[in-house]
C-alpha positions as CSV (number, residue, x, y, z in Angstrom):
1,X,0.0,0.0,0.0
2,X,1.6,3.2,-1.0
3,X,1.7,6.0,1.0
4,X,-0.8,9.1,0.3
5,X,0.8,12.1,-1.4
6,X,2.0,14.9,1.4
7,X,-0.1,17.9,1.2
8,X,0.7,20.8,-0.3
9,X,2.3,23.1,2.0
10,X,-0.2,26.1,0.8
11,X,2.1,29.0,3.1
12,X,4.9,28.2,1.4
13,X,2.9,28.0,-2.1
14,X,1.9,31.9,-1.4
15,X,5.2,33.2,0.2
16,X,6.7,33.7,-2.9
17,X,3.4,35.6,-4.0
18,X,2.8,37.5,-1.0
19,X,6.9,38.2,-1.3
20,X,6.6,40.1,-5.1
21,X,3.6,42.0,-3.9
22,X,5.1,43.0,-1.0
23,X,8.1,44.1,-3.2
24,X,6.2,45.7,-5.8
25,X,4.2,47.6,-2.6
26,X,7.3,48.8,-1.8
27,X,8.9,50.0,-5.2
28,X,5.5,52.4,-5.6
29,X,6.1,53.6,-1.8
30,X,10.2,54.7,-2.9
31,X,8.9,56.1,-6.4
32,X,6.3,58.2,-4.7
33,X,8.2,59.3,-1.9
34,X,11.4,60.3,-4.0
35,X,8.7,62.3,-6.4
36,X,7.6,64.5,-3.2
37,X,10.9,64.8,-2.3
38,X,11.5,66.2,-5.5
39,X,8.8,68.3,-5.7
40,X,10.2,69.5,-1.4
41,X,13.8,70.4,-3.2
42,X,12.5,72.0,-6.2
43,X,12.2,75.4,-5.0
44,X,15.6,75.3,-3.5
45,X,17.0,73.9,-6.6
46,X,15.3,76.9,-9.0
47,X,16.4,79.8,-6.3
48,X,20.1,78.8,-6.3
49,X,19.9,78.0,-10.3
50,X,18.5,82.0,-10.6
51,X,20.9,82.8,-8.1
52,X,23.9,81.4,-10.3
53,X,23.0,82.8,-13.4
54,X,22.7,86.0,-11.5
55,X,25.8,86.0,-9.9
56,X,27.2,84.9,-13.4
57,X,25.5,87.9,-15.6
58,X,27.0,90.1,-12.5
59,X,30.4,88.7,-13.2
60,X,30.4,88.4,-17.2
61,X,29.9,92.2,-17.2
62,X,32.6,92.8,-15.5
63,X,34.6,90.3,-17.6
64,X,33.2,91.4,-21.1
65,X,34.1,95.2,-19.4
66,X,37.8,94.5,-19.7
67,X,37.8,93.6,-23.4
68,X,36.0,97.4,-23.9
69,X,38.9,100.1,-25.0
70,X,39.4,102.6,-22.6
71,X,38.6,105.2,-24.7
72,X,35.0,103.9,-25.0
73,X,34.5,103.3,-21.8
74,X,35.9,106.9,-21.0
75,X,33.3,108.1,-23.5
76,X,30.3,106.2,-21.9
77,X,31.3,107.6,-18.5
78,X,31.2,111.3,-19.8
79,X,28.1,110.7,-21.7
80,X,26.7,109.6,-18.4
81,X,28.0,112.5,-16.6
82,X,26.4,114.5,-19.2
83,X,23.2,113.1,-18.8
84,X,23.4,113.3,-14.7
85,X,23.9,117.0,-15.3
86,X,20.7,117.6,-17.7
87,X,18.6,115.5,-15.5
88,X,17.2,118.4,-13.3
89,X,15.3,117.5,-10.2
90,X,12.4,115.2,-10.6
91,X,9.9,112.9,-8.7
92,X,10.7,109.6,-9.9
93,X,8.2,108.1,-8.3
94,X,7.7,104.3,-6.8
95,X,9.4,101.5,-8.8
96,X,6.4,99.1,-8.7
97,X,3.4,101.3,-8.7
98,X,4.6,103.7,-11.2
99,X,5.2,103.1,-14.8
100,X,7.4,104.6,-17.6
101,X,6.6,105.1,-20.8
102,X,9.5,103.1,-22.1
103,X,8.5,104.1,-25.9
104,X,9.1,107.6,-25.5
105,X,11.7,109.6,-27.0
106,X,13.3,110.4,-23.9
107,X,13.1,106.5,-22.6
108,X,14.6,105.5,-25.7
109,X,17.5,108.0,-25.3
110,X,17.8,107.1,-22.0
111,X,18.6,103.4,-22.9
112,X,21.5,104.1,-24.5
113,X,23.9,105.4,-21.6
114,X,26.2,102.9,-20.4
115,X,25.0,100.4,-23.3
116,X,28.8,99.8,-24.2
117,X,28.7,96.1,-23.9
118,X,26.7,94.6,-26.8
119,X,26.9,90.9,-25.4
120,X,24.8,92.0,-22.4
121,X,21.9,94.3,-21.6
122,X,23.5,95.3,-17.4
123,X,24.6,99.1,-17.2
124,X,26.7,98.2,-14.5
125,X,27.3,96.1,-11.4
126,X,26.5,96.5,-7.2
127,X,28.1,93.8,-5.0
128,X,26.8,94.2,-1.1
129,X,29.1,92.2,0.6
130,X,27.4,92.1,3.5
131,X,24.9,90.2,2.3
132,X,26.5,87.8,-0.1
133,X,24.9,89.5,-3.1
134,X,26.2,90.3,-6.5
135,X,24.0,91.1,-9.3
136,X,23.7,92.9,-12.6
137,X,22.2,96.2,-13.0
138,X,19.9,96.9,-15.8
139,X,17.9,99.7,-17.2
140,X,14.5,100.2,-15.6
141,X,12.5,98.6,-13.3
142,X,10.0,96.9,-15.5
143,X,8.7,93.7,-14.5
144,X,11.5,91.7,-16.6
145,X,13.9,93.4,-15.4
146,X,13.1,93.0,-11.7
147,X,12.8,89.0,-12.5
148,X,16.6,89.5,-13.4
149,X,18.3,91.4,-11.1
150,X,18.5,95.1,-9.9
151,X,16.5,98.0,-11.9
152,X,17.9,101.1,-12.2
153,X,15.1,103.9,-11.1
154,X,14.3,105.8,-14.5
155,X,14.3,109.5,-13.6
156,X,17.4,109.1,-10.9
157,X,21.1,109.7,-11.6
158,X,22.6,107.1,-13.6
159,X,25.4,104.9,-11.4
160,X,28.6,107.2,-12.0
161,X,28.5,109.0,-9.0
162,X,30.2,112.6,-9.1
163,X,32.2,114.0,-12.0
164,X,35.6,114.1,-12.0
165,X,38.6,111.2,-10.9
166,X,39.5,110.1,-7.4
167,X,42.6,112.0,-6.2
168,X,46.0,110.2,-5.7
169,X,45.7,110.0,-2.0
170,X,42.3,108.2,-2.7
171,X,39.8,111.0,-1.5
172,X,36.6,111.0,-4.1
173,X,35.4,114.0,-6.1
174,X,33.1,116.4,-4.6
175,X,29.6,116.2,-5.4
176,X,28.3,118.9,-7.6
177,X,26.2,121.7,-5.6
178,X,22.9,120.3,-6.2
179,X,24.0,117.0,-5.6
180,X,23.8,113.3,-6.8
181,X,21.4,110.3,-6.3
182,X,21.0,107.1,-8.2
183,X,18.0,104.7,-7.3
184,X,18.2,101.0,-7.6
185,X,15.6,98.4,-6.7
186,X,15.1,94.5,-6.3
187,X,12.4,91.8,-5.6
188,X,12.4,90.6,-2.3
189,X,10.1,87.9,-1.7
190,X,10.2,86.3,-5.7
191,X,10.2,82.2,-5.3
192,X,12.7,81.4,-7.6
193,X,15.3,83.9,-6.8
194,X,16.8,85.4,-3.8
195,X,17.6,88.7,-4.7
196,X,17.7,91.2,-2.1
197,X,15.2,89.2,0.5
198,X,18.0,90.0,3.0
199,X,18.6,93.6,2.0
200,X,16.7,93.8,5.3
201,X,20.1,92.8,7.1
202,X,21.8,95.9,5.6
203,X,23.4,97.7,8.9
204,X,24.4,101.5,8.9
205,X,28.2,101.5,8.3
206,X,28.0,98.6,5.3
207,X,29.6,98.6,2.1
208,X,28.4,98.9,-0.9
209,X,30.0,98.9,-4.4
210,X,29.2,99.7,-7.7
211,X,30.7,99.3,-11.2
212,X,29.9,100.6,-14.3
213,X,32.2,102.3,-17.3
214,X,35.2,100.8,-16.5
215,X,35.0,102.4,-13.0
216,X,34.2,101.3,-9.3
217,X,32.5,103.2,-6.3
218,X,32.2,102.4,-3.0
219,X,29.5,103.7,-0.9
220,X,28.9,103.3,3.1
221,X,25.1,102.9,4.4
222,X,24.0,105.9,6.2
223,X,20.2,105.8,7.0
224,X,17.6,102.8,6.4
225,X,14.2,103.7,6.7
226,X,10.6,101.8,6.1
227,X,7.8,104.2,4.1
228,X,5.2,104.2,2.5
229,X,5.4,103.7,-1.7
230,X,4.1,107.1,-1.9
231,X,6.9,109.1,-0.2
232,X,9.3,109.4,-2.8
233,X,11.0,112.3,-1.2
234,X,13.9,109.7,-0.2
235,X,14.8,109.6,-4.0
236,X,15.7,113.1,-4.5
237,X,19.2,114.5,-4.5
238,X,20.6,115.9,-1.8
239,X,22.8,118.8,-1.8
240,X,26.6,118.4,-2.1
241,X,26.1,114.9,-1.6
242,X,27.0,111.8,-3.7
243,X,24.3,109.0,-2.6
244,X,22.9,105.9,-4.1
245,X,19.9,104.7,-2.7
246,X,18.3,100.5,-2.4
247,X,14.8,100.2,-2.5
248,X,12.8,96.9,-2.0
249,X,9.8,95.8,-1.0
250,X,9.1,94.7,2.8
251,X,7.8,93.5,4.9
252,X,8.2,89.9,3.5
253,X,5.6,88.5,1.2
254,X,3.2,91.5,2.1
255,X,5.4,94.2,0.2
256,X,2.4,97.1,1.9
257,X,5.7,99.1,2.4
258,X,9.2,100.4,1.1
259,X,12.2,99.6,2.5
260,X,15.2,102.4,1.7
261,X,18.6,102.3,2.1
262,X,20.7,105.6,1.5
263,X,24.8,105.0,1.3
264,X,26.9,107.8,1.0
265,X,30.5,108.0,-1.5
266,X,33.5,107.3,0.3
267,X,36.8,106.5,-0.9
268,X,37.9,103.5,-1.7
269,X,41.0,101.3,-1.6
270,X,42.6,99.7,-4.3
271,X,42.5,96.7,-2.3
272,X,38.8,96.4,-1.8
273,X,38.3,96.0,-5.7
274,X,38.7,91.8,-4.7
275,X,35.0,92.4,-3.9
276,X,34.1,91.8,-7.5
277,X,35.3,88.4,-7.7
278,X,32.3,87.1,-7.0
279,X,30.6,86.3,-3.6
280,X,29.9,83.0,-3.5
281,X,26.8,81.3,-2.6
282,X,23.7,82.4,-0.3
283,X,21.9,80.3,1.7
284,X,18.4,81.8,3.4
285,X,16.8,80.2,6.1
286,X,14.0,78.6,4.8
287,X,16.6,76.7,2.4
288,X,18.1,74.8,5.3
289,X,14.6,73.9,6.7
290,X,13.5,72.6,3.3
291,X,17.4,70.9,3.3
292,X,16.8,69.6,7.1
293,X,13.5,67.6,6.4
294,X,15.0,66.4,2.9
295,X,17.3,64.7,4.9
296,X,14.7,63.3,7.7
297,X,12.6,62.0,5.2
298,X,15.9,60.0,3.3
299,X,16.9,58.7,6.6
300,X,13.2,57.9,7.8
301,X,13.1,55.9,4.5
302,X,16.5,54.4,4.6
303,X,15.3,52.6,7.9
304,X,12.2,51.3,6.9
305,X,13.5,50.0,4.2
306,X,15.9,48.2,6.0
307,X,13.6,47.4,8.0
308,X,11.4,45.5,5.9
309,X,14.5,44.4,3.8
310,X,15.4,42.0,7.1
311,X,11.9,41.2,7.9
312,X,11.3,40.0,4.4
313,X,14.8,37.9,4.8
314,X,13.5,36.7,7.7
315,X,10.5,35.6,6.4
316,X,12.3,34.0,3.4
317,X,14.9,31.6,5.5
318,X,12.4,29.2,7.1
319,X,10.3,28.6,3.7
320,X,14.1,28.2,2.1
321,X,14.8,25.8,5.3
322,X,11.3,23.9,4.7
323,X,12.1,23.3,1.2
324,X,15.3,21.2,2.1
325,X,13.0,19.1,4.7
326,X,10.4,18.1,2.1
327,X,13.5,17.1,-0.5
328,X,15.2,15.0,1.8
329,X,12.7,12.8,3.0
């Protein structure tokens, strides 16, 4: 009489089953969690991206500068000059709620001073060192302009400062009797590009440097002040006095006010002109907190999978171990 046929061991007929789907379970989990990292980092990723062509535009004017003749860049300085001393004294109004009429004659004309450098559109350069920020300058303060770095307030004093050459001892020309005042604004608060969201860390006493023409300026901050966008008074020249003057929007994400930051021209050291090699990378707060639960949620995933990866192993050994039994009997 033969013996009746063992039954079929039905747990270890499913393990290998219940094994894929658990694996496949698992694939989906990883793919779907890696996509929301992804999606986490992305605005991190964009911000320095923006940040580096920035920095780059900043520092390819200043390259592309050095392949100008002298002559022509002397020429777009006194041009420059020129216009600073037709300007008269104007209300230029606020950067964001007032508009130019950019195809006007005078707009037109305007456009044209310090546009020596065919291969790109900056008039110049500002580096605030205090702050980590380098960026181009450009003509206006349209809304594509302000997506790409600092505008230059139609209506103010182009970026030259005074007329005339710095003395041999380093003291600065004086400032012409009615004075001298060029506006420049930035975004603060834009999601893909830091810009000057930290312009708010400015302190009295900070550098700030400008080039444009073949020449560089360094100003000191002298008075910050939050206004109102309708008191433009800020952005008229001073008498005898050589300013330039930031203007962004604060406070953060609610932009209901002005911040303004007047520096005043001081000399500057031969030495100081290393600020224009570029100033690295910026890092802003909510960067690192993005960064910090990146890094939670790799190693919160990293441990359950290794978790499950033993447990699975686990499981796997005694229906291996089984397997043997059954063969050798």
């Amino acid at each position: 009489m033969t013996d009746p046929s063992p039954a079929p061991n039905t747990t270890e007929a499913t393990q290998p089953r219940r094994g894929k789907k658990l694996n496949a379970n698992a694939i989906i989990a990883v793919v779907l969690i890696l996509a929301g990292l992804g999606v986490l980092l992305y605005p991190v990723l964009a911000t320095q991206w923006n940040n580096y062509q920035q920095s780059r535009a900043a520092e390819a004017y200043s390259e592309l500068e050095k392949g100008v003749p002298p002559e022509v860049l002397n020429k777009a300085w006194e041009e420059a000059q020129h216009y600073n001393a037709n300007l008269g004294d104007i209300d230029p109004g606020d950067a964001w709620t007032s508009s130019d009429d950019e195809s006007s004659p005078a707009y037109q004309r305007y456009l044209k001073y310090l546009s020596v450098l065919n291969e790109t559109e900056a008039m110049g350069r500002i580096v605030l060192p205090s702050i980590k920020s380098d960026l181009p300058i450009f003509h206006g303060t349209s809304d594509r302009v302000l997506a790409r770095g600092v505008g230059h307030l139609y209506g103010t004093d182009l970026p030259v400062g005074a007329p005339g050459e710095p003395g041999e001892d380093g003291s600065i020309p004086p400032a012409p009797p009615v004075g001298r005042l060029s506006a420049l604004s930035a975004h603060t608060g834009l999601q893909n590009a830091t810009l000057w969201d930290n312009l708010d860390q400015i302190e009295k006493g900070d550098p700030v440097y400008i080039a444009a023409a073949g020449e560089k300026l360094k100003y000191e901050v002298r008075d910050i002040e939050v206004v109102t966008p309708d008191k433009t008074s800020l952005l008229r020249r001073t008498p005898n006095k050589d300013l330039v003057t930031l203007i962004t929007c604060t406070p953060y994400g609610i932009n209901t006010h002005r911040l303004i930051i007047t520096a005043e021209r001081v000399p500057m050291d031969p030495q100081e002109e290393s600020v224009f090699d570029g100033q690295g990378t910026t890092w802003q707060w909510w960067m690192w907190a993005i960064l910090a639960a990146a890094a939670i949620i790799v190693l919160l995933l990293i441990r359950w999978w290794w978790k499950n990866f033993r447990k699975q192993k686990g499981e796997e050994e005694p229906a291996t171990s089984g397997a043997g039994d059954t063969t050798e009997s």
